[in-house]
DSSP file (Angstrom, degrees, kcal/mol; ACC not computed):
  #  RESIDUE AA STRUCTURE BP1 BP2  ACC     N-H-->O    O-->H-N    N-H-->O    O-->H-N    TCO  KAPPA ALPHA  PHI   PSI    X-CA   Y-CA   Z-CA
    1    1 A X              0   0    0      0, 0.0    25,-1.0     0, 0.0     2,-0.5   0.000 360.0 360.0 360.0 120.0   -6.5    1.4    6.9
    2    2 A X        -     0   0    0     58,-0.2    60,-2.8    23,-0.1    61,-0.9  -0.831 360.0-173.4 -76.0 110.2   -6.4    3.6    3.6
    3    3 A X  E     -a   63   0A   0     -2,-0.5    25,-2.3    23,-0.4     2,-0.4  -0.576  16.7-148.8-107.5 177.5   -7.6    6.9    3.9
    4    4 A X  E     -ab  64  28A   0     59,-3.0    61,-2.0    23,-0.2     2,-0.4  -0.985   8.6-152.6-144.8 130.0   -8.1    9.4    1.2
    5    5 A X  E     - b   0  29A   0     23,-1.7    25,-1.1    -2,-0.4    61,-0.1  -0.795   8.0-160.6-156.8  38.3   -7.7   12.7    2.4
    6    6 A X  S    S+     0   0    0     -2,-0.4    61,-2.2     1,-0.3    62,-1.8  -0.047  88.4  21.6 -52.9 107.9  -10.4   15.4   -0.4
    7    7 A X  S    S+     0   0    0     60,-0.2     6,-0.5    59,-0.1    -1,-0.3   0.849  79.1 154.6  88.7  52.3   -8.6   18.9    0.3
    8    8 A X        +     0   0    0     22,-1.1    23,-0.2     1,-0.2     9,-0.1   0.603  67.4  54.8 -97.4  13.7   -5.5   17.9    1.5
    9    9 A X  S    S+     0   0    0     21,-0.1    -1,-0.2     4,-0.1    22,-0.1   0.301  87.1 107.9-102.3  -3.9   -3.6   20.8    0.7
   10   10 A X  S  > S-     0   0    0      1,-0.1     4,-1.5    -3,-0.0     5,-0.2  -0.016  93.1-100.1 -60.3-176.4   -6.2   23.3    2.8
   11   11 A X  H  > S+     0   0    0      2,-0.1     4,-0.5     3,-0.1     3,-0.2   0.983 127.7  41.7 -91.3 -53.1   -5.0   24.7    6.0
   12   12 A X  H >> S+     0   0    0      2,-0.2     4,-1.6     1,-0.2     3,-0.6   0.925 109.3  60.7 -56.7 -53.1   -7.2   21.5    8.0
   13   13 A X  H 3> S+     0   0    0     -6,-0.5     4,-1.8     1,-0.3     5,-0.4   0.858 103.9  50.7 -26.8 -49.2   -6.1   18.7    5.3
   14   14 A X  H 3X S+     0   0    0     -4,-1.5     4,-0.7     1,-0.2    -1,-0.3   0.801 107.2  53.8 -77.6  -6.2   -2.5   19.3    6.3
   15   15 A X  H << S+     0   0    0     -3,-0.6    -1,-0.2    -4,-0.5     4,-0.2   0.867 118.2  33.4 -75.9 -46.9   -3.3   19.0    9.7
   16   16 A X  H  < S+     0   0    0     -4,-1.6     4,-0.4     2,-0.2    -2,-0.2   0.432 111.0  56.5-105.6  14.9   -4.7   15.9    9.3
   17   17 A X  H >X S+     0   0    0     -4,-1.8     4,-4.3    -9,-0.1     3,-1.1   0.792 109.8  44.9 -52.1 -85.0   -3.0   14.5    6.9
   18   18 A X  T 3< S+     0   0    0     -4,-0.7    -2,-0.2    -5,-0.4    -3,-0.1   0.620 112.0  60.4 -46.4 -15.2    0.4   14.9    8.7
   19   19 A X  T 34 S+     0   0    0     -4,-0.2     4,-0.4     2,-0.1     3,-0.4   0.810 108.5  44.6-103.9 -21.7   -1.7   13.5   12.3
   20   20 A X  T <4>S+     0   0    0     -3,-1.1     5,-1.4    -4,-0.4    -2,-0.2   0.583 113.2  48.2-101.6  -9.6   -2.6   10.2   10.6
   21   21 A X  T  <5S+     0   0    0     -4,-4.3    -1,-0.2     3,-0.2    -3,-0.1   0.388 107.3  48.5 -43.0 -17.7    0.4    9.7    9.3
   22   22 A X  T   5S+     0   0    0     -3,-0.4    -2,-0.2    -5,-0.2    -3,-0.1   0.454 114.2  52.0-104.4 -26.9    2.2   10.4   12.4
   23   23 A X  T   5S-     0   0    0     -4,-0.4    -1,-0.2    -5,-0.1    -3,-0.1   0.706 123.1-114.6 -83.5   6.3   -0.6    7.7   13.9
   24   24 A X  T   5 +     0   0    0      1,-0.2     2,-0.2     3,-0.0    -3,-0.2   0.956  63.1 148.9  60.8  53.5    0.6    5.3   10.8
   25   25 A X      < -     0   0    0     -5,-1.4     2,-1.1   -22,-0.0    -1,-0.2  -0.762  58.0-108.4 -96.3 156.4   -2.5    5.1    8.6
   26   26 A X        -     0   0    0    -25,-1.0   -23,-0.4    -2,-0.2     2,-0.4  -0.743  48.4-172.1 -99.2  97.8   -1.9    4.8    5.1
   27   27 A X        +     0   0    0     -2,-1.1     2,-0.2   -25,-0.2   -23,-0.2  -0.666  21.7 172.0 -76.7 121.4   -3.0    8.4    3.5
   28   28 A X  E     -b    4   0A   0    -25,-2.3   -23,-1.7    -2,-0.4     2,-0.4  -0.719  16.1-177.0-126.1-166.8   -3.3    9.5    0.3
   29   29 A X  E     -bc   5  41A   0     11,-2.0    13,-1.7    -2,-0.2     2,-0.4  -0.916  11.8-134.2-159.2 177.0   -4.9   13.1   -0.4
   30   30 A X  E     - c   0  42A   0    -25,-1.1   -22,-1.1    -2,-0.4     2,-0.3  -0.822  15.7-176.0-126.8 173.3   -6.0   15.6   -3.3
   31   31 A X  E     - c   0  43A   0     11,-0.9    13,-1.8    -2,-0.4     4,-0.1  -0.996  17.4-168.4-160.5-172.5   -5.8   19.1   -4.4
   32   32 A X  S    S+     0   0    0      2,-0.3     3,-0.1    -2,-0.3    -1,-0.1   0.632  84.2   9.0-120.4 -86.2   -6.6   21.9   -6.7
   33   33 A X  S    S+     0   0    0      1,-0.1     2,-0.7     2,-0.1    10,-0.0   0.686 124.9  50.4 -92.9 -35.3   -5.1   25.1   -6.8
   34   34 A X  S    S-     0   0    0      2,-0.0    -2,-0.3     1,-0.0    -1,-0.1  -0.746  82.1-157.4-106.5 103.2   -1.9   24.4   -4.2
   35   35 A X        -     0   0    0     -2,-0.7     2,-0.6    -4,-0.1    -2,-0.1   0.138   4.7-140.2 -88.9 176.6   -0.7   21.4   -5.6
   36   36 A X        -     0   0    0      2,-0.1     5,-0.2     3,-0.0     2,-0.1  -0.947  16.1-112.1-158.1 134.2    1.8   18.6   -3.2
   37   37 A X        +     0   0    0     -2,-0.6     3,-0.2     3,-0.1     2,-0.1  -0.276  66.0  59.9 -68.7 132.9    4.3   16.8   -3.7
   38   38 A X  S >  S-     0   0    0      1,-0.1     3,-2.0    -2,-0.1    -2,-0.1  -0.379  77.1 -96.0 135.9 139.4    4.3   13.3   -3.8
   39   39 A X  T 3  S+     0   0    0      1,-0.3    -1,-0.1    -2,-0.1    -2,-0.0   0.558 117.9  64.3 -84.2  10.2    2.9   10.2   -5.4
   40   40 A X  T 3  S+     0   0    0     -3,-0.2   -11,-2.0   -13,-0.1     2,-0.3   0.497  93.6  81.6 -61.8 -19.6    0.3   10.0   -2.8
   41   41 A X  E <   +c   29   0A   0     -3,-2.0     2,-0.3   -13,-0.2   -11,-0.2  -0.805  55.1 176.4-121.9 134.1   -1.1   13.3   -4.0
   42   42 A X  E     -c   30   0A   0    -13,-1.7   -11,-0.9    -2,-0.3     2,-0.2  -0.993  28.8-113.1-136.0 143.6   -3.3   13.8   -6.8
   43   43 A X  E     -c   31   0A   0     -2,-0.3     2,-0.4   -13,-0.2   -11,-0.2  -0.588  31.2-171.1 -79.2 146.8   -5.2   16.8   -8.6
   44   44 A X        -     0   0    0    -13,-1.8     2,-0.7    -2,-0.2     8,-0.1  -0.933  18.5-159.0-144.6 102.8   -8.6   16.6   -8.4
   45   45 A X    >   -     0   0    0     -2,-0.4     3,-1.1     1,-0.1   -13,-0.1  -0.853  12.4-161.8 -57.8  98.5  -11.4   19.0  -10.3
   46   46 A X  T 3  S+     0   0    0     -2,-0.7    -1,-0.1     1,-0.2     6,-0.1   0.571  84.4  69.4  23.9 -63.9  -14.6   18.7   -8.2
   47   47 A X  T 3  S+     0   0    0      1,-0.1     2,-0.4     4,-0.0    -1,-0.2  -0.006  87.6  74.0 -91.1   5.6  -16.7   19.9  -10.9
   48   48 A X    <>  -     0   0    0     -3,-1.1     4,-0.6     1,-0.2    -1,-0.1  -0.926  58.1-178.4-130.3 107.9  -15.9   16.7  -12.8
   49   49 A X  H >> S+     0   0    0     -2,-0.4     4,-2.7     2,-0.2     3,-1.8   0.975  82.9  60.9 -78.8 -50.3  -18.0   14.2  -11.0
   50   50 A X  H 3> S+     0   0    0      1,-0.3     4,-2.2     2,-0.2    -1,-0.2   0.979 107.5  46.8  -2.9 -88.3  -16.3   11.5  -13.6
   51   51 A X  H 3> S+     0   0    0      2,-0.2     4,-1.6     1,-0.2    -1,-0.3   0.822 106.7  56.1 -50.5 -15.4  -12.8   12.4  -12.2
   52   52 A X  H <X S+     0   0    0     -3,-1.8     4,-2.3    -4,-0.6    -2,-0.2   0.914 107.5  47.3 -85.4 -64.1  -13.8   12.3   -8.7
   53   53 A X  H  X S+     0   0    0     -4,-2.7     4,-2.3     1,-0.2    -2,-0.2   0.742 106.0  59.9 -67.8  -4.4  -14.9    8.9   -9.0
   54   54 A X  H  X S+     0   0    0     -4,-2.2     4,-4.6    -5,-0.3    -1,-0.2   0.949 105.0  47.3 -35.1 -71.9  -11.7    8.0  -10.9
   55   55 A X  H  X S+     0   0    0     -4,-1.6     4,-3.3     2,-0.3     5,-0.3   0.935 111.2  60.0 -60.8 -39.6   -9.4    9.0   -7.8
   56   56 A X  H  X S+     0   0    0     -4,-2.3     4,-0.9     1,-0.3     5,-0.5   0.978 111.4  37.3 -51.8 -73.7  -12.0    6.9   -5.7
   57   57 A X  H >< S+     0   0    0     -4,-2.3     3,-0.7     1,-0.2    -1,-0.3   0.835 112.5  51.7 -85.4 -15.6  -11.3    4.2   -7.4
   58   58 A X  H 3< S+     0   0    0     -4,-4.6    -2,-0.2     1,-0.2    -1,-0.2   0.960 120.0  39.1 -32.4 -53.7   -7.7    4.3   -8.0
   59   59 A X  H 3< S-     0   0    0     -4,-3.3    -1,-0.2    -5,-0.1    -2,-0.2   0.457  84.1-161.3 -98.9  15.1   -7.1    4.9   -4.4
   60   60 A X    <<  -     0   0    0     -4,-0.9   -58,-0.2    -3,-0.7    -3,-0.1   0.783  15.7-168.1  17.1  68.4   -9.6    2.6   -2.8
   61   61 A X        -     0   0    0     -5,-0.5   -58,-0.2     1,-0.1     3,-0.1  -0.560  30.8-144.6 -84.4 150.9   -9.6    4.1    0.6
   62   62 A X  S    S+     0   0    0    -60,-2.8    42,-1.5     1,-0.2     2,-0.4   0.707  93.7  30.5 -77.0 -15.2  -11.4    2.3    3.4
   63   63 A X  E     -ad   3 104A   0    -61,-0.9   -59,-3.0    40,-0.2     2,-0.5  -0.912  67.3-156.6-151.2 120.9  -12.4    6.2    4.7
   64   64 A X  E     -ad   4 105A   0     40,-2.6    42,-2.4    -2,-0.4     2,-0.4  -0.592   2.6-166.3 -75.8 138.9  -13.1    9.3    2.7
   65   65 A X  E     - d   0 106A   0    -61,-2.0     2,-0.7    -2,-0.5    42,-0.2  -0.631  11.2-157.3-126.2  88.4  -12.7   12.9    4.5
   66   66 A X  E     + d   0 107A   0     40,-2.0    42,-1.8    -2,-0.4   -59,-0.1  -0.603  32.9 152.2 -78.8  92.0  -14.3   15.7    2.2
   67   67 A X        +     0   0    0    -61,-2.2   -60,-0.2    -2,-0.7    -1,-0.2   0.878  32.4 114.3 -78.4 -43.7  -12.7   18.6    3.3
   68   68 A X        +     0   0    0    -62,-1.8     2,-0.3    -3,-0.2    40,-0.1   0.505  37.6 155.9  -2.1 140.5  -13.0   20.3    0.0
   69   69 A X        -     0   0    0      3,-0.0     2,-1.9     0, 0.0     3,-0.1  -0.838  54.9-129.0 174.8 138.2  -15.1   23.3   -0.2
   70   70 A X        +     0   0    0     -2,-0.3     6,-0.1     1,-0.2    17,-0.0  -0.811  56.0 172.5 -94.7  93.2  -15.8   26.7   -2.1
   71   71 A X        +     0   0    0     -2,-1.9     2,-0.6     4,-0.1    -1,-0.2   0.742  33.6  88.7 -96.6 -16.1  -15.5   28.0    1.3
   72   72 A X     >  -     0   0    0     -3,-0.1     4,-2.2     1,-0.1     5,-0.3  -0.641  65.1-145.6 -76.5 114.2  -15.5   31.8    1.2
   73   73 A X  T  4 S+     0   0    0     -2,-0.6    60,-0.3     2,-0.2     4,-0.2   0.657  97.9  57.8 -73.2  -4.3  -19.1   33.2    1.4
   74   74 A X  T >> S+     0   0    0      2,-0.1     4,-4.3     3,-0.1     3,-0.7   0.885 112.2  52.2 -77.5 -48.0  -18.9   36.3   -0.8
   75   75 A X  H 3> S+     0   0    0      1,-0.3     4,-1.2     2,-0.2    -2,-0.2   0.928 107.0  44.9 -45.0 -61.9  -17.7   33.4   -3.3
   76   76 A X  H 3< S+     0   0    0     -4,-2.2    -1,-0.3     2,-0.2    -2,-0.1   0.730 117.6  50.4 -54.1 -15.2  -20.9   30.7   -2.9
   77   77 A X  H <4 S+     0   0    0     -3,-0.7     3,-0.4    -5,-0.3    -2,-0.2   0.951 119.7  32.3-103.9 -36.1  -23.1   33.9   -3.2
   78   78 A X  H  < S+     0   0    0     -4,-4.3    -1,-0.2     1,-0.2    -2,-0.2   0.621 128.2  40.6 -78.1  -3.9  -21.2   35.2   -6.5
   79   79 A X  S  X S+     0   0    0     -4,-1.2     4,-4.3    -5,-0.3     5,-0.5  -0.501  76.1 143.9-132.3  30.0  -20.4   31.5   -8.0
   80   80 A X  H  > S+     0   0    0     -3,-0.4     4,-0.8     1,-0.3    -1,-0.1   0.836  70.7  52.0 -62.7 -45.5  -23.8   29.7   -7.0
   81   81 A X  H >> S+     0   0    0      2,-0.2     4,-1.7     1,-0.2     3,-0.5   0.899 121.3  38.0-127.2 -58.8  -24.3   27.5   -9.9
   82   82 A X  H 3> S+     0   0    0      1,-0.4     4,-2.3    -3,-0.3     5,-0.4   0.933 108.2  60.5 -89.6 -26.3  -20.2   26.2   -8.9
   83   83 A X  H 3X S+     0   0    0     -4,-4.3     4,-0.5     1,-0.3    -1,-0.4   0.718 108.4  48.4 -73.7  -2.3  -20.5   26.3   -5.0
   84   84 A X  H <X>S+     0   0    0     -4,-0.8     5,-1.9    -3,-0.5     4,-0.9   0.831 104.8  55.7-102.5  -3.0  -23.1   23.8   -5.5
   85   85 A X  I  <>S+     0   0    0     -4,-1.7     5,-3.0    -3,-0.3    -2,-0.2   0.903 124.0  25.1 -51.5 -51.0  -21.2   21.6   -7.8
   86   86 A X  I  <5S+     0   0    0     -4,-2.3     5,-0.2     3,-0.2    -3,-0.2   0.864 126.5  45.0 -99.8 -22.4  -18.5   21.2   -5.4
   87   87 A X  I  <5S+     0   0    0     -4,-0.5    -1,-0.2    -5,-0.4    53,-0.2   0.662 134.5   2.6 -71.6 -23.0  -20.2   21.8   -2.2
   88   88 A X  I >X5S+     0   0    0     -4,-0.9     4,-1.4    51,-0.1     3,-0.6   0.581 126.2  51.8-106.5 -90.1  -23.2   19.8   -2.7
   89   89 A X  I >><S+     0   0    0     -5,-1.9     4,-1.4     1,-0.3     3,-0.6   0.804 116.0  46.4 -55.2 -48.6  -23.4   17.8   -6.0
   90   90 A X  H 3><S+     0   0    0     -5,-3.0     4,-2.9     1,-0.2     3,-0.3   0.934 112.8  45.0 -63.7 -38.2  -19.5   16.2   -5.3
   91   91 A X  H <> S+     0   0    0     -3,-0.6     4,-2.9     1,-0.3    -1,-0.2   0.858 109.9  53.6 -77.8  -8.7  -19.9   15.2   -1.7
   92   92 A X  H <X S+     0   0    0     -4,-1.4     4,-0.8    -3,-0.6    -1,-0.3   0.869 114.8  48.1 -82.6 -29.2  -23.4   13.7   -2.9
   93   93 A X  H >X S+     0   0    0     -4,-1.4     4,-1.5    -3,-0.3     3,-0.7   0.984 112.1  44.5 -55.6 -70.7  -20.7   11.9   -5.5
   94   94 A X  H 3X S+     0   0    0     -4,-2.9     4,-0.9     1,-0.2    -2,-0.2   0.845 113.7  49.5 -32.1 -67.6  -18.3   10.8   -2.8
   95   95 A X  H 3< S+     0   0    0     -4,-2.9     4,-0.4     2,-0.2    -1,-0.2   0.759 113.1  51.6 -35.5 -48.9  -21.4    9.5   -0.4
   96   96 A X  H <X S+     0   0    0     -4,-0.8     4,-1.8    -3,-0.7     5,-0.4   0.774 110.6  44.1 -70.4 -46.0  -22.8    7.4   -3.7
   97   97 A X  H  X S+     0   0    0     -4,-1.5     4,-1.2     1,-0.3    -1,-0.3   0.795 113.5  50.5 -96.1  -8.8  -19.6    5.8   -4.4
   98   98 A X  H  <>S+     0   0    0     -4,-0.9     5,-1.6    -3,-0.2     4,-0.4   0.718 112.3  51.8 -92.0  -5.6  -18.8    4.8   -0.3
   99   99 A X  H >45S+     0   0    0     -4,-0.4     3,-2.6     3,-0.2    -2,-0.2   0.968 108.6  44.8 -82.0 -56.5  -22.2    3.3    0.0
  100  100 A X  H 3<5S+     0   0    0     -4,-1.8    -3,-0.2     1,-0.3    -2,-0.2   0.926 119.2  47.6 -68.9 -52.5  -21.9    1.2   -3.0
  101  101 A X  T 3<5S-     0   0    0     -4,-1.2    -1,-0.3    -5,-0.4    -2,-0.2   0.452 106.7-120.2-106.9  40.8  -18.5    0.3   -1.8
  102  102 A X  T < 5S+     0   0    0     -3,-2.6     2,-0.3    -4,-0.4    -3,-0.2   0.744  70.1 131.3  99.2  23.0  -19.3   -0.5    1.7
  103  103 A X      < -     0   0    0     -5,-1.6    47,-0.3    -6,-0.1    -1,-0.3  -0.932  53.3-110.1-159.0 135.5  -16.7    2.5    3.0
  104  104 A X  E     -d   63   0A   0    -42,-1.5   -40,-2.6    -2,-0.3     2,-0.5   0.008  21.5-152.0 -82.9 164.2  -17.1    5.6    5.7
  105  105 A X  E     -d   64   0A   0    -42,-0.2    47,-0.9   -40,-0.1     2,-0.5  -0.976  11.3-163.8-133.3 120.1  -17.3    9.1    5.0
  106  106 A X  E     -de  65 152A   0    -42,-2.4   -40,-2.0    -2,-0.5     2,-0.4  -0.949  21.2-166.8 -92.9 132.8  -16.2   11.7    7.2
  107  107 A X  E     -de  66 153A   0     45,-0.6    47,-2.8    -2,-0.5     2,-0.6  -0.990  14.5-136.7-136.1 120.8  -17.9   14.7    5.5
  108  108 A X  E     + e   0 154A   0    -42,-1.8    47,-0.2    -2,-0.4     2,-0.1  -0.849  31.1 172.1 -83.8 126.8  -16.7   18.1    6.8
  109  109 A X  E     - e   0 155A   0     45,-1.6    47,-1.5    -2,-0.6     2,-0.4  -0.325  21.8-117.3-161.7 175.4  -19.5   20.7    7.5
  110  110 A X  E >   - e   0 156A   0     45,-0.3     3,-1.7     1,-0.2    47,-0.1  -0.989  21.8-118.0-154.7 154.1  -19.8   24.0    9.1
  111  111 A X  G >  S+     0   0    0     45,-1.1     3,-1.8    -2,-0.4     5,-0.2   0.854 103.9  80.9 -58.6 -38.2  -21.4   25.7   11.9
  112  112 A X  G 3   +     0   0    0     44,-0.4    18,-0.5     1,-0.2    19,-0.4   0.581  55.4  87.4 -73.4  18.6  -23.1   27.7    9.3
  113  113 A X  G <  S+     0   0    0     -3,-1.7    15,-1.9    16,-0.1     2,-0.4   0.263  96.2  53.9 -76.5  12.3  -25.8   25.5    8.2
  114  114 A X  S <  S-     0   0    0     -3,-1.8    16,-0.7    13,-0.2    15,-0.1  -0.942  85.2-123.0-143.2 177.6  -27.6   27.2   11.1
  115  115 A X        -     0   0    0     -2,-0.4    14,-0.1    14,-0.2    -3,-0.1   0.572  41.8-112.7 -91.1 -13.5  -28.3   31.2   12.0
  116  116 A X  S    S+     0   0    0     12,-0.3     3,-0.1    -5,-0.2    13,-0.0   0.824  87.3 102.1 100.1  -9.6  -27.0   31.7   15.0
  117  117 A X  S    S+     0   0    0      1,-0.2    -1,-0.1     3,-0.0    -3,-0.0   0.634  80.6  36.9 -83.1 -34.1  -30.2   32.3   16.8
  118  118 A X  S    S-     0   0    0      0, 0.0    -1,-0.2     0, 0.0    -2,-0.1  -0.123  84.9-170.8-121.0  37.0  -31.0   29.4   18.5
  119  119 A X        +     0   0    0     -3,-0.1     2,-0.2     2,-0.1     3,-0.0  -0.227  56.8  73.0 -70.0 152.0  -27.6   27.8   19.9
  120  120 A X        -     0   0    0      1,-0.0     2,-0.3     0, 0.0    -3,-0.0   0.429  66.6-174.5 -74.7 146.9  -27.1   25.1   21.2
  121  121 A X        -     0   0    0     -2,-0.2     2,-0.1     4,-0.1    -2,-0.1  -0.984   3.8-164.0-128.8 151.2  -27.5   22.8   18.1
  122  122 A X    >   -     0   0    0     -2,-0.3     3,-1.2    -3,-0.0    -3,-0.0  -0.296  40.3 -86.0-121.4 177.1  -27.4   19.6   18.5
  123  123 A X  T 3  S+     0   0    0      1,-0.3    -2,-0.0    -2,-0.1    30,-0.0   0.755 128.0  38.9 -54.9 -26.0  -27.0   16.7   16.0
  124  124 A X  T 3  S+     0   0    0      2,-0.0    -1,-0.3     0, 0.0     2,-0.1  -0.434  89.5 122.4-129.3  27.2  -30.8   16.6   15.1
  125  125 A X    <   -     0   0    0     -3,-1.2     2,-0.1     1,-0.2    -4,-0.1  -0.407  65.8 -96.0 -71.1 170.1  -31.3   20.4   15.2
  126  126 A X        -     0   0    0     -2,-0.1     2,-0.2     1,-0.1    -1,-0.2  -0.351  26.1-111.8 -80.3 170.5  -32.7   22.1   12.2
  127  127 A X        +     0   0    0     -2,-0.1   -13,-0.2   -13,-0.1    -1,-0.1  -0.639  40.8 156.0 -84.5 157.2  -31.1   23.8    9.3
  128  128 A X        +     0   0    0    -15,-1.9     2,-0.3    -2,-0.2   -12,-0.3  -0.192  17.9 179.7-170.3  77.5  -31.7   27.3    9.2
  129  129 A X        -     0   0    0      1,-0.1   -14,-0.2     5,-0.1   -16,-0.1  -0.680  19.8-154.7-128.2 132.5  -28.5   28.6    7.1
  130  130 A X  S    S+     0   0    0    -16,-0.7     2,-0.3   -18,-0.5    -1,-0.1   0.797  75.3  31.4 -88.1 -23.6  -28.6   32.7    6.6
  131  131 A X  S >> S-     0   0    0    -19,-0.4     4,-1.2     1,-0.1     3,-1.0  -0.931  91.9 -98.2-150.1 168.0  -26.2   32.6    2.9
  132  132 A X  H >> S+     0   0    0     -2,-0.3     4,-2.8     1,-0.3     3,-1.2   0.918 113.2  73.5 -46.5 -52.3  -25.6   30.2    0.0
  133  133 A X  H 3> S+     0   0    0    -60,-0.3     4,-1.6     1,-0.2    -1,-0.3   0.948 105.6  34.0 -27.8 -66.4  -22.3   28.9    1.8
  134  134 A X  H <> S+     0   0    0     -3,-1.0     4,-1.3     1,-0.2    -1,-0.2   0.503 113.3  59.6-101.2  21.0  -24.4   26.9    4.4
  135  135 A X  H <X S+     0   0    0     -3,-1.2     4,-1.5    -4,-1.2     5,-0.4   0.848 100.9  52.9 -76.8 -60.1  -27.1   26.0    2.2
  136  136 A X  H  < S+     0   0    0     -4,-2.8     4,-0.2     1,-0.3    -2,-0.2   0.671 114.0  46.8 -54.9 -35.2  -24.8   24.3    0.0
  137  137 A X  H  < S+     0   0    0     -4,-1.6    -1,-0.3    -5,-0.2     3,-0.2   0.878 111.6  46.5 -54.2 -55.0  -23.6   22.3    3.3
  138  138 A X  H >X S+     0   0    0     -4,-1.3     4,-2.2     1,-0.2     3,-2.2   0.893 112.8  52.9 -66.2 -39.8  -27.0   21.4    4.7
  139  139 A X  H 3X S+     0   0    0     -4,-1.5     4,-2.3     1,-0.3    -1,-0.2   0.888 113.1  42.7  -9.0 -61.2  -27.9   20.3    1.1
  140  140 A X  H 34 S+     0   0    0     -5,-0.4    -1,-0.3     2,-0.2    -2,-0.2   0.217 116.5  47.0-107.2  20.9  -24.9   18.2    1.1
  141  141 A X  H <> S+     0   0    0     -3,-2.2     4,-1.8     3,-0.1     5,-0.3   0.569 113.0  54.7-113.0 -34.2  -25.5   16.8    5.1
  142  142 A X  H  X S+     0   0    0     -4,-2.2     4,-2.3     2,-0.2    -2,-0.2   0.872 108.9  41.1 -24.2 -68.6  -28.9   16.3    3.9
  143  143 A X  H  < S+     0   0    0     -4,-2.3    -3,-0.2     2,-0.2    -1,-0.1   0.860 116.9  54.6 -70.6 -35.5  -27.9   13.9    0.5
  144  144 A X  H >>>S+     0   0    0     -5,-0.2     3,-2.2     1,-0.2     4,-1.1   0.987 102.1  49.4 -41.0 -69.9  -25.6   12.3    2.8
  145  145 A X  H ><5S+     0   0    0     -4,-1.8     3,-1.4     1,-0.4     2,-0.8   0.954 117.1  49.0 -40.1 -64.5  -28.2   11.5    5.4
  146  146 A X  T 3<5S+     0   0    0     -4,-2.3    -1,-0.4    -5,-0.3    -2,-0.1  -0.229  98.2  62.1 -65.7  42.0  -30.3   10.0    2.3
  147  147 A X  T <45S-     0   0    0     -3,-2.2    -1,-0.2    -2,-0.8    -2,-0.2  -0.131  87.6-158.2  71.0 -49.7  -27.8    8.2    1.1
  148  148 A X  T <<5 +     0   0    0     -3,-1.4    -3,-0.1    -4,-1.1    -2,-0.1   0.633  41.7 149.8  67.7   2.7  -27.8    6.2    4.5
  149  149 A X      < -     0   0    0     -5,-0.9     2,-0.4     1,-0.1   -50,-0.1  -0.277  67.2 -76.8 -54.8 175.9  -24.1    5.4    3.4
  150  150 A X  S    S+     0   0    0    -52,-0.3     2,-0.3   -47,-0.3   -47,-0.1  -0.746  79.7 166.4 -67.3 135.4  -21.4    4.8    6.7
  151  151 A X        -     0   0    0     -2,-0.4     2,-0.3   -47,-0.2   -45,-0.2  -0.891  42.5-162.8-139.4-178.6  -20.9    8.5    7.6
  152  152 A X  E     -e  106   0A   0    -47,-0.9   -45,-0.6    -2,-0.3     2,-0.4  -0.741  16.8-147.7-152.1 137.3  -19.7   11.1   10.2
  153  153 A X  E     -e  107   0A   0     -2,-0.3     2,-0.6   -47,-0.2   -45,-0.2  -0.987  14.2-173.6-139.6  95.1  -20.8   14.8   10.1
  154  154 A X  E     -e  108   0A   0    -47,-2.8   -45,-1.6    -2,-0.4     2,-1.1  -0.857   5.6-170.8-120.0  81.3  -17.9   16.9   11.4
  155  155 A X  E     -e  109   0A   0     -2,-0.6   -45,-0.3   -47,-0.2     2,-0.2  -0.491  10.1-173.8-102.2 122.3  -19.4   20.6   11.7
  156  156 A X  E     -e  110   0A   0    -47,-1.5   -45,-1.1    -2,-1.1   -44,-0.4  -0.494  23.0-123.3 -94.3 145.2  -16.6   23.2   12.4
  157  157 A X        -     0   0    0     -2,-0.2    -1,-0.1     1,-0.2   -48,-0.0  -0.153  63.2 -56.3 -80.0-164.5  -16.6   26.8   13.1
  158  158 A X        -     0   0    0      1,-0.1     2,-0.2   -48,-0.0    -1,-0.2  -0.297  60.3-147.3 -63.2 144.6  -14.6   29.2   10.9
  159  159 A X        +     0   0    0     -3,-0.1     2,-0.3     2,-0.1    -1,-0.1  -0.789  23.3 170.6-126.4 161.2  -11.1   27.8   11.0
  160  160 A X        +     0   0    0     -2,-0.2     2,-0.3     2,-0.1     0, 0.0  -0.894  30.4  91.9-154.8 139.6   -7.6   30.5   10.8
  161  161 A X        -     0   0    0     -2,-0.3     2,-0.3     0, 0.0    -2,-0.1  -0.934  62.2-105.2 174.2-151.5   -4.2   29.9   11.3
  162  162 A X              0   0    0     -2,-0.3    -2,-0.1  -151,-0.1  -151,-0.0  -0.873 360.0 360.0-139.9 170.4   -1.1   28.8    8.6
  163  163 A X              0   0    0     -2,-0.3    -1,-0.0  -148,-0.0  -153,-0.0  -0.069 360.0 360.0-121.6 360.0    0.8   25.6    7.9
């Protein structure tokens, strides 16, 4: 099974990169600004929905995993216009192009598509997202969900550590 690996040079990508590798899947991965070595690894703009579906089809993965993300919230709030190009408008790309070819999406998401107010949330809870950051997510768990492509919803809390 080929997977294709969006944000593999982020502090989670290399984690999973390097674990489905170790489990013998055939991986291949992207990046942006911290680039990786290898002919498995390709750069990838976001903000050119055209280039995104390029790498899609060059690498024909049977399962996408959109880690990608303008993930720092002072950033979505000053950058609106580009944290929804790449937060939104690309994984709504990504979704588009695994429905049409029949291929799963793991779509990574964050605890902040909700406030914080009403925990527990469940899969079928509401959105209720306090800054542009997790609008831009529920937006893009939202297009998925319309989309009706194969998916998976993975929402994670603030992540820290190093590689």
């Amino acid at each position: 099974m080929k997977v294709l690996i969006i944000g593999a040079s982020s502090f989670l990508g290399r984690k999973v990169d390097i674990y489905l590798s170790k489990e013998r899947f055939s991986t291949a991965g992207t990046y942006f600004m911290n680039s990786l070595e290898g002919e498995k690894y390709k750069r990838l703009n976001l903000l050119s929905l055209n280039e995104t579906k390029g790498i899609l089809c060059e690498v024909a993965p049977d399962v996408v995993i959109m880690l990608s993300a303008l993930s720092t919230v002072e950033e979505c709030e000053e950058k609106k216009s580009i944290a929804l190009e790449i937060n939104t408008f690309s994984v709504g790309c990504v979704a588009e192009w695994c429905l049409k070819n029949s291929k799963h999406l793991v779509f990574i998401s964050s605890e902040c598509v909700f406030d914080g107010l009403s925990s527990p949330y469940y899969e079928w809870s509401q959105h209720s997202p306090i800054n542009f950051y997790g609008k831009t997510k529920a937006l893009a768990e939202e297009m998925i969900k319309t989309m009706n492509c194969s998916f998976a919803i993975i929402r994670l809390p603030i992540l820290y550590g190093y590689n």
